[in-house]
C-alpha positions in Angstrom: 135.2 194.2 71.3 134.5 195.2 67.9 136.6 198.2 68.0 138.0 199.4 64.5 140.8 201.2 66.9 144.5 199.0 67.1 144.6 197.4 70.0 146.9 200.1 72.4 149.6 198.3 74.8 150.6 199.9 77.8 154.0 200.7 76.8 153.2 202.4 74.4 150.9 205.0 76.5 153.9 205.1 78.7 156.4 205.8 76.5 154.4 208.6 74.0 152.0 210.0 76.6 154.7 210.3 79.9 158.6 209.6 78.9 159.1 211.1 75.3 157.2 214.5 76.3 158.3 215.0 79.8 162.1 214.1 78.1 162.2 211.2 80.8 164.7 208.5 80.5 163.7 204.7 80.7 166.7 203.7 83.1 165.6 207.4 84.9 162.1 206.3 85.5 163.3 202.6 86.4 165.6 204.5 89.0 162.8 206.6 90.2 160.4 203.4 90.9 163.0 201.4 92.1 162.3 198.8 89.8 165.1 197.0 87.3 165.7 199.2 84.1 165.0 195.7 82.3 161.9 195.9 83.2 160.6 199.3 82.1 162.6 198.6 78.8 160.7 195.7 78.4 157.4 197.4 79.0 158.2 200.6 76.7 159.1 197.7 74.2 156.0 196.6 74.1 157.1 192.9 75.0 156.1 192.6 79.0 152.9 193.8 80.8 152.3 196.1 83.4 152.0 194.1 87.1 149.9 195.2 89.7 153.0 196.4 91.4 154.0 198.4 88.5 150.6 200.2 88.0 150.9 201.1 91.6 154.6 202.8 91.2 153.4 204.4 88.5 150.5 205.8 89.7 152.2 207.4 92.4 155.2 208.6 90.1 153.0 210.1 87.5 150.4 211.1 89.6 147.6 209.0 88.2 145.6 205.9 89.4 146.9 202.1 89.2 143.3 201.5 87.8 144.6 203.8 85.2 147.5 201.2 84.1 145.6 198.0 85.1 142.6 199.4 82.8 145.3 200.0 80.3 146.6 196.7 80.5 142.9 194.9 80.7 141.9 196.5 77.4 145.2 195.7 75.5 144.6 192.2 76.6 141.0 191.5 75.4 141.3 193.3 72.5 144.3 190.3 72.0 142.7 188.0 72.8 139.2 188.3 71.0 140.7 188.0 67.5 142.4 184.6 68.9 139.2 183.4 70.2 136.4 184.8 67.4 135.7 182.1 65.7 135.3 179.8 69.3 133.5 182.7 70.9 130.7 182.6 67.8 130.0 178.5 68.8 129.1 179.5 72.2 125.2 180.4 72.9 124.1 182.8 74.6 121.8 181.8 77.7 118.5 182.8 76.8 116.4 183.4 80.3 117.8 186.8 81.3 115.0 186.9 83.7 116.5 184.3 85.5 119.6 185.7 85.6 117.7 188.9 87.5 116.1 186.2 89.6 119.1 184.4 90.8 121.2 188.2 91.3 118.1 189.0 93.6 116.9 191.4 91.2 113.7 191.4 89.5 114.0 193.7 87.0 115.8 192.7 83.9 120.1 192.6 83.9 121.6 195.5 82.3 123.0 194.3 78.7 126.6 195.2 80.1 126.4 193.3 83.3 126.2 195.5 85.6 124.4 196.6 88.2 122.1 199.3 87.8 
């Protein structure tokens, strides 16, 4: 999560990848998912993040995937939340037995550094 990039919030990729080139009103789209106009406000606002229900509404809408949105809103919120919690992250050690790791996830081979599966 050392990204040099801003951190990108939902909204925002809603509002300047969708609304403001498709020329699609908030209260439109709001109407269109049956959801309050508050709430997409809210979320182009950049002040309120995109539910599970949301993601799935606008998925359909736009044509996309809710993983889409919830991977949207996933990133925003680590990349948050790391600069909060940098200097408590750099007190924590690492475990140092990654063979164990393996061992205990039925695997003998060593753990991808990412965790996950190979």
């Amino acid at each position: 999560m050392d990204s040099t990039l801003p951190a990108v919030h939902p909204g925002e990729i809603l509002r300047e990848e969708y609304l403001v080139p498709l020329e699609i009103d908030p209260s439109q789209l709001a109407s269109a998912l049956k959801v309050s106009s508050e709430d997409i406000d809210l979320l182009v606002k950049e002040v309120s993040p995109i539910s599970a229900e949301l993601a799935l509404k606008l998925a359909k809408y736009f044509r996309t995937s809710p993983e889409f949105w919830m991977h949207a809103q996933a990133s925003y919120d680590l990349h948050m939340t790391v600069g909060k919690l940098r200097d408590q992250l750099k007190t924590i050690s690492e475990f140092e037995n990654l063979a164990d790791v393996a061992n205990a996830m039925g695997n003998s081979s060593q753990p991808r550094p990412d965790g996950f599966a190979s």
